[in-house]
N, C-alpha and C positions, 0 to 999 in steps of 0.2 A: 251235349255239344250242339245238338240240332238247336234246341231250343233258344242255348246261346246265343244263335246265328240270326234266328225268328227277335229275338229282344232287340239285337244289335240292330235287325234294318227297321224297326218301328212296327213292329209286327204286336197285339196286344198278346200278351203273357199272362194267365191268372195268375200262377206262382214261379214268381222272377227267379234266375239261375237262383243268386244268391242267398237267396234264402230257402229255394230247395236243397241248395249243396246244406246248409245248416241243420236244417230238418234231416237230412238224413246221415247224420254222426250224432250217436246217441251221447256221445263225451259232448260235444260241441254242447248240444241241447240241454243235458243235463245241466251244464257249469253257467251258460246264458239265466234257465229256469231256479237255479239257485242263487243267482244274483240279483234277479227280479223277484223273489220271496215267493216263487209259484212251489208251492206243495207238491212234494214228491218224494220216494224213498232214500235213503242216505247210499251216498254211492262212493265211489273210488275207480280213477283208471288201471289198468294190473297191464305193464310189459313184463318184457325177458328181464329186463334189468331190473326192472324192481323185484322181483320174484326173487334174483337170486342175491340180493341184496337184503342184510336179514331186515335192517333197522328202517328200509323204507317197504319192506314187506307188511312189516307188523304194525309200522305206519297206518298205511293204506288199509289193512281190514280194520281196524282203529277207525277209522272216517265209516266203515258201516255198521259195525258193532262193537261201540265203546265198552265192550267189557271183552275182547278178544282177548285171550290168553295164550300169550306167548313161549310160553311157559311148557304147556301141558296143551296139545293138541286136542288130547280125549274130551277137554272139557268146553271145545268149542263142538261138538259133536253135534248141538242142539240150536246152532245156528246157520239159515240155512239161505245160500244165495244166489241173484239171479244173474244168471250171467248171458251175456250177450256179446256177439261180435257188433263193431260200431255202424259197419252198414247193412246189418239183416233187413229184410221183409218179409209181411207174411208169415212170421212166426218160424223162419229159418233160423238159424243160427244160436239159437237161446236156450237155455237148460236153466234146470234147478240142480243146485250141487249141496252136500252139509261139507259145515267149518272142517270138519274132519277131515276130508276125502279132498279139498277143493287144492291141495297143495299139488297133489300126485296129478289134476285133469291141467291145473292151468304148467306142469313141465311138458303133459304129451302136449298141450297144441303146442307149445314154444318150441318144440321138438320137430315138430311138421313145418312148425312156420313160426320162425324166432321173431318175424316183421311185427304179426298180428297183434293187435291193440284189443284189449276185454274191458268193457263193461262191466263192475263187479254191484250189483244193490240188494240193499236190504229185503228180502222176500216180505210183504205187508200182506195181513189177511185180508180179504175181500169177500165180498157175497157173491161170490159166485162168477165174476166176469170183470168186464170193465165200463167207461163211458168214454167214448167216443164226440166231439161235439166238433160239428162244421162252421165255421167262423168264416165269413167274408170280409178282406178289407178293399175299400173304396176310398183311397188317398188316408185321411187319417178317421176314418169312420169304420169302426167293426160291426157287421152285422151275424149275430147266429143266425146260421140257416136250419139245420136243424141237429140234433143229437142219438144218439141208437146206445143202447147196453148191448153188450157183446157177453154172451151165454157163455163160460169155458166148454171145452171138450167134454164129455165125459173119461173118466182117467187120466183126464193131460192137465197142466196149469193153463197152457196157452189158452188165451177166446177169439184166433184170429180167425175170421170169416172163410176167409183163403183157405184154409186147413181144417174147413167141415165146421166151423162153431154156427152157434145161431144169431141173430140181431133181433133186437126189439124195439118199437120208439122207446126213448125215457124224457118224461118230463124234468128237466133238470131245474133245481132248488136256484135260488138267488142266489148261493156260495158258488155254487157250480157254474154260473153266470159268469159271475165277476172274475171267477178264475180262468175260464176259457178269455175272455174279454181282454185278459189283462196278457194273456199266454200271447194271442194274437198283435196284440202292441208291441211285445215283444220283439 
């Protein structure tokens, strides 16, 4: 809201309301990043209502793993995924769940808080962390500033800094370029 009020009277802003409100709903982000062709895991938003909803349940794991069987729970046992509330930071809010189990976590939140909106994506292997890449924009001009890999935890999936992980520079690849670059056009 502050920040709002610093935009409003001509005050310079790095990153305008608007598009921090975006940046931090990971549904917003996700469906923008999938319309722009930016690489990322197959996802689905999960409310109360679709949960108990069978045919848009089975839907929705559908959009992350097209072989979901609806059928026979046991046999999603080996799919496994990441779930997020849509405003976490810091590596709050987010767990790993399997196909099996993920019915009976997403009734207790909707049970605590029928409101809440989940994040459901496909868990992708990784080497060990993530990359991270700092992008400036200057009107219609992006500049990388720089980029860091994010160590995971030892024992956790998360690699968020906040939460003990480690950073390192990374040289990022021309793909990795183009993709931040195009992310920040965005």
């Amino acid at each position: 809201h502050i920040v709002q009020i610093l935009q409003d009277r001509g005050f310079l802003v790095l990153n305008p309301v608007k598009y921090s409100a975006l940046a931090c709903n990971k549904y917003d982000s996700a469906v923008l990043f999938k319309k722009g062709n930016i690489p990322q895991p197959n996802f689905t938003l999960m409310t109360k209502d679709i949960l108990y909803d069978e045919d848009q349940y089975n839907e929705a794991m559908r959009e992350v793993y097209p072989d979901w069987d609806d059928k026979d729970p046991d046999k999603n046992e080996d799919f496994t995924f990441v779930m997020k509330i849509l405003d976490g930071h810091g590596g709050t809010g987010v767990a790993l769940i399997d196909g099996k189990r993920i019915y009976a976590v997403l009734q207790l939140i909707f049970a605590i808080n029928p409101e809440q909106q989940i994040l459901l994506q496909k868990k992708e292997e990784a080497d060990g962390g993530d990359i991270r890449v700092h992008v400036l924009t200057l009107r219609d001009k992006q500049v990388i500033l720089g980029a860091m890999k994010r160590i995971k935890l030892g024992g956790d999936f998360r690699s968020n800094v906040s939460l003990g992980a480690k950073a390192e520079p990374v040289k990022l690849t021309p793909e990795q370029e183009q993709i931040a670059l195009r992310t920040a056009q965005l």
